[in-house]
C-alpha positions as CSV (number, residue, x, y, z in Angstrom):
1,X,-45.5,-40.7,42.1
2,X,-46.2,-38.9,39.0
3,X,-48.1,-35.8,40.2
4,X,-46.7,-32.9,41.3
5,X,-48.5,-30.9,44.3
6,X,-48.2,-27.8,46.1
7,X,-47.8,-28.1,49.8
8,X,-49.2,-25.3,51.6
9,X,-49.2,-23.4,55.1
10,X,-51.1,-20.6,56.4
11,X,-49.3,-17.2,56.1
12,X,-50.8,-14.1,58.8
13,X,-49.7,-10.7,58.5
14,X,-51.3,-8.6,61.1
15,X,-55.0,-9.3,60.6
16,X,-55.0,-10.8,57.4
17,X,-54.8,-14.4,56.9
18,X,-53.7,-16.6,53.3
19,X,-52.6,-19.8,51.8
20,X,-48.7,-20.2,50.6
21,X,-46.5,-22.2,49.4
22,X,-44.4,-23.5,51.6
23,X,-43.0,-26.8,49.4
24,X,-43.6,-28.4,45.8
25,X,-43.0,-32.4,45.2
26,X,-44.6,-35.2,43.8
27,X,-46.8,-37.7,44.6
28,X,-49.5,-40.1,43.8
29,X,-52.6,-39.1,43.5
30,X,-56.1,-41.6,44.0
31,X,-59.3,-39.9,43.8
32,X,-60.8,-42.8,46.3
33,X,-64.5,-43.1,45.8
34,X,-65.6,-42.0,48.8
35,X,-67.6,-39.3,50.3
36,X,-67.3,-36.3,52.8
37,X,-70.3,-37.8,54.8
38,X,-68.8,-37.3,58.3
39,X,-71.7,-35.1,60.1
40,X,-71.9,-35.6,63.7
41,X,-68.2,-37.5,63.3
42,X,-66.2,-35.1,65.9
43,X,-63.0,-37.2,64.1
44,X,-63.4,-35.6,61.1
45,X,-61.7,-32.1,61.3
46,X,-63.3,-30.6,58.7
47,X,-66.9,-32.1,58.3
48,X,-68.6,-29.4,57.0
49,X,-65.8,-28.4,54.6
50,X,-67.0,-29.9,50.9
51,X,-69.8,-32.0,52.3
52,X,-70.8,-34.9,50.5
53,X,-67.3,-34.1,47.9
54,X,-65.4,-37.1,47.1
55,X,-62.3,-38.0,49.4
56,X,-59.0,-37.6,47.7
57,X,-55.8,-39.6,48.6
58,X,-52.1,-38.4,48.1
59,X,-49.4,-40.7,48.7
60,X,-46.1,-39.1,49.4
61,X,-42.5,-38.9,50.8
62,X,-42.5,-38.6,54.7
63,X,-42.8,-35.2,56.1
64,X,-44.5,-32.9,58.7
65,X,-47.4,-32.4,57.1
66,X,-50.2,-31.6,59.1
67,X,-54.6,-31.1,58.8
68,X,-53.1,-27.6,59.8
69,X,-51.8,-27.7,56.1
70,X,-53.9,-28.0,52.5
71,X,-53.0,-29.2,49.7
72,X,-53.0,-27.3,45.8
73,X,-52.8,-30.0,42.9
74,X,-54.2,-29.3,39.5
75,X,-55.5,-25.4,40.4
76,X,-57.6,-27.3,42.9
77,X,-57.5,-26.7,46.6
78,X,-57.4,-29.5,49.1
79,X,-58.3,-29.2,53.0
80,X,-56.4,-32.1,54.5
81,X,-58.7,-34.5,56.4
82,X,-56.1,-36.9,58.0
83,X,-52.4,-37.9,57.1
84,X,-51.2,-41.5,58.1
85,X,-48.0,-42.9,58.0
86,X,-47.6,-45.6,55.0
87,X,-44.0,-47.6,55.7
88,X,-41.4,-46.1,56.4
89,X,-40.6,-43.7,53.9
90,X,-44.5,-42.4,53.3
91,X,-47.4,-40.9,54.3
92,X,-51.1,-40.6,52.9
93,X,-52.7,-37.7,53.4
94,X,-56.5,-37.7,52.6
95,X,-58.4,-34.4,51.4
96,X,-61.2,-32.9,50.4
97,X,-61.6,-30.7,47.1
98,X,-63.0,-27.1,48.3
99,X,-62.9,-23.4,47.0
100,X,-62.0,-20.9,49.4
101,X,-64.0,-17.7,49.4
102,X,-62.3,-14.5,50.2
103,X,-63.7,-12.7,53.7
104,X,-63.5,-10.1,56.0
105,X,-64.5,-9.8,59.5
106,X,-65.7,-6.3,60.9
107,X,-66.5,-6.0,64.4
108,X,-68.7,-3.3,65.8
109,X,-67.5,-0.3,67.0
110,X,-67.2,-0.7,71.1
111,X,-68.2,2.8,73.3
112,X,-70.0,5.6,73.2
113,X,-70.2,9.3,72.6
114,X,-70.5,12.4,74.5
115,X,-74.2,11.8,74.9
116,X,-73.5,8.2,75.8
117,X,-75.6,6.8,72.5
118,X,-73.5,3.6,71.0
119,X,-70.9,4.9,68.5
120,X,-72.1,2.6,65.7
121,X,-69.7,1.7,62.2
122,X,-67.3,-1.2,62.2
123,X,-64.1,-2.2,62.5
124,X,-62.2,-4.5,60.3
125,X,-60.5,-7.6,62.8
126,X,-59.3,-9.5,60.0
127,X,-59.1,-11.3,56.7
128,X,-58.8,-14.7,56.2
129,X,-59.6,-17.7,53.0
130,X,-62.7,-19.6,54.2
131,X,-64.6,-23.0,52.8
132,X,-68.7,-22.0,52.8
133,X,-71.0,-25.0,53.1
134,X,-74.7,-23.9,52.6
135,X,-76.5,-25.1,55.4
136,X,-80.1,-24.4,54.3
137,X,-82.4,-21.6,52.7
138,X,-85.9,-20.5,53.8
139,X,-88.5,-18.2,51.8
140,X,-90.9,-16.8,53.9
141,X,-94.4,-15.3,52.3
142,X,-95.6,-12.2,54.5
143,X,-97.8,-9.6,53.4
144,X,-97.1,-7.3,51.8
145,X,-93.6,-9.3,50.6
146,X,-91.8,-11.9,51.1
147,X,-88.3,-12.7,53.3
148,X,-85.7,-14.6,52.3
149,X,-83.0,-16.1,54.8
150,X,-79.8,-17.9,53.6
151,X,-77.4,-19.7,56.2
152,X,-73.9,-21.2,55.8
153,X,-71.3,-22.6,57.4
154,X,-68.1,-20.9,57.3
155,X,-65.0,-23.4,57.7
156,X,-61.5,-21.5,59.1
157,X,-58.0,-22.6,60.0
158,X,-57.7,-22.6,63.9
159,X,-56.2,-19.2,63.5
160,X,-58.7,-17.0,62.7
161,X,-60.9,-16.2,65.9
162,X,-64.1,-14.7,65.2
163,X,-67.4,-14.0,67.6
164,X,-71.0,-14.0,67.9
165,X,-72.2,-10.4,66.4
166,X,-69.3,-9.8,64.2
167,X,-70.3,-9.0,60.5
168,X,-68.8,-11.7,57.9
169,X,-68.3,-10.4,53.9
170,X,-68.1,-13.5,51.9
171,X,-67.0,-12.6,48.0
172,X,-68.7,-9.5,48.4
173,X,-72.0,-9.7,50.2
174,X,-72.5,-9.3,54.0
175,X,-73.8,-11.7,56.2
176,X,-74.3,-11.6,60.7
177,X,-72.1,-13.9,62.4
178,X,-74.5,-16.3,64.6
179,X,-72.9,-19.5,66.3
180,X,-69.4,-19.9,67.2
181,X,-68.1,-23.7,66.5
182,X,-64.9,-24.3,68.0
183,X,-63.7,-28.0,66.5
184,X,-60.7,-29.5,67.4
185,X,-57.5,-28.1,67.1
186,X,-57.1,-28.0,63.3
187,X,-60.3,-25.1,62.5
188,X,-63.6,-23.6,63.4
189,X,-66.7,-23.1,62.0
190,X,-68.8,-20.0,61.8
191,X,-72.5,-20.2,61.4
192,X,-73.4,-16.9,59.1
193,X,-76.5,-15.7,58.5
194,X,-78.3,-13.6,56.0
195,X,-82.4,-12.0,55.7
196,X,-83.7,-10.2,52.5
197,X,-87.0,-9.0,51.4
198,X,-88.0,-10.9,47.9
């Protein structure tokens, strides 16, 4: 064990959700080979996070370690895809290598004024580190221009609860919140969406 890794938890205060440290030791580390290709595979926790990326295996001392948890080794960010006890002293714990985006989730405004029209604006529910898998894009030609749409799969520890309707900014750029994908007990998935004209 001649690599030294970053265990770490998710940390919420209030609303807004992050990865820290909770723990640093060593361990062995074996890129394996093999590929994220789990779609459909309900076993998988994370099977749209780093589709296709290859599987990583960390060998280490026994502790509770958890898909709840990720993994930081070299700069790089691990989601954990299993962990299996190896003797008696070790576990493995396989990941995959993503790069969490920075969002925030605003939530329409609920009620009405005096004249009983919908208030409109947003409210901010919560911020939260999030793997994006891009699911597909379409181009559209209309007259007199063109539409664009983008869709992506957001990938969330099992804390953050979002909804159909809410508005997702990923890194800066807005998206509609269309499908709810609740997988599991380690995360959910968020189908966003997004339309422009070309």
């Amino acid at each position: 064990m001649n690599e030294r890794i970053e265990i770490l938890a998710l940390d919420q205060r209030e609303q807004e959700f992050s990865w820290k440290r909770i723990d640093r030791t060593w361990a062995q580390v074996e890129m394996s080979g093999e590929r994220n290709l789990y779609e459909g595979d309900n076993t998988n926790p994370f099977a749209s996070a780093g589709a296709g990326a290859e599987l990583t295996r960390f060998l280490l001392r026994r502790r509770g370690l958890t898909p709840h948890h990720a993994i930081r080794w070299q700069g790089r960010h691990y989601l954990i895809t299993g962990v299996a006890l190896c003797g008696r002293n070790h576990l493995e714990a396989v990941g995959v290598c993503v790069q969490p985006a920075a969002c925030i989730a605003r939530r329409p405004t609920a009620g009405k004024d005096s004249l009983k029209r919908p208030l409109g604006g947003t409210e901010e529910i919560a911020r939260f580190p999030a793997a994006v898998a891009e699911e597909r894009r379409e181009y559209r030609p209309q007259s007199p221009m063109a539409r664009a749409e983008a869709v992506y799969t957001l990938t969330t520890p099992k804390a953050v609860q979002l909804r159909e309707g809410d508005l997702v900014e990923v890194d800066g750029v807005d998206y509609h919140l269309t499908a709810v994908h609740l997988r599991g007990e380690y995360q959910n998935e968020y189908e966003i969406r997004r339309e422009w004209d070309l």
